[in-house]
N, C-alpha and C positions, 0 to 999 in steps of 0.2 A: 627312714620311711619317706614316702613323695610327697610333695605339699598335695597333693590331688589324694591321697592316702590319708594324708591328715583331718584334710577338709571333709572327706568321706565319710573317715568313724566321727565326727564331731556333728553331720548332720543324720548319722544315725544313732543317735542320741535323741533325736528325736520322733516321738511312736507311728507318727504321721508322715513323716518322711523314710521313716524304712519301711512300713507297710508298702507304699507305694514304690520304692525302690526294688524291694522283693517281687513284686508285680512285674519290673519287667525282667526279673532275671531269665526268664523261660528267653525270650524274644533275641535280649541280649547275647545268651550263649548261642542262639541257633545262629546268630549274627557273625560271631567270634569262629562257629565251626565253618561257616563259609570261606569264611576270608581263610584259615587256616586251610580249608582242604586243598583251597585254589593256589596256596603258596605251596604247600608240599607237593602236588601235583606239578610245579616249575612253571606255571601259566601266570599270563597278564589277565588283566580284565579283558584286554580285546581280544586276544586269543581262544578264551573261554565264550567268548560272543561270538566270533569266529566257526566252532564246534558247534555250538547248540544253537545258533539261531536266534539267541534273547540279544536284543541290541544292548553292547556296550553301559550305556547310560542306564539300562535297566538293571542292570550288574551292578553298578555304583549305587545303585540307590537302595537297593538290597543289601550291599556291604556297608552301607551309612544310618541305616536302620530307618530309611524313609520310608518302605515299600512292605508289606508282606505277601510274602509270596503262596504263591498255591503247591499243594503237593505235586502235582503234575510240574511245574515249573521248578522245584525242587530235586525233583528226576532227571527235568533234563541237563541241570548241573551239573548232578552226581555222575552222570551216563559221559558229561563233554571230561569229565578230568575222571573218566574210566572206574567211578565208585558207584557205590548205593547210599542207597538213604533208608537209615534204619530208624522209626521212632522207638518210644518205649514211655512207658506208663510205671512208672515208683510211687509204691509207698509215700505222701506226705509226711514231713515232721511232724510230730506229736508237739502238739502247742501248749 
């Protein structure tokens, strides 16, 4: 296991820190689907800036998780690396 795995389950251990962990898993994953579609797609960051018109740096700061983006601006990603953008609403775990 990675020390950054270690150090992970060790601060969630505590109730305060995974509550708040869990908080950003939505954000996180919509983070992690970016960056994935744009590498399977075979595109840089500027190439995909290129295509849709968001500059460059606004790309990086969306794939750094500084920025949230709006659904329209989520389109236009989906639209430069030729996809859609599907939300979806699940059931929560039962606590």
């Amino acid at each position: 296991m990675s020390d950054f795995r270690n150090f992970l389950n060790k601060q969630l251990e505590d109730p305060e820190f995974k509550v708040e962990w869990e908080a950003l898993q939505p954000e996180l994953s919509l983070v992690q689907a970016m960056i994935d579609a744009r590498k399977v797609s075979g595109l840089t960051q500027k190439e995909l800036s290129e295509r849709t018109g968001i500059a460059q740096a606004d790309i990086s700061k969306l794939e750094n998780g500084n920025a949230n983006p709006s659904l329209r601006t989520l389109q236009r990603l989906a639209a430069g690396m030729g996809m859609q953008v599907k939300i979806e609403f699940i059931p929560a775990p039962a606590k």
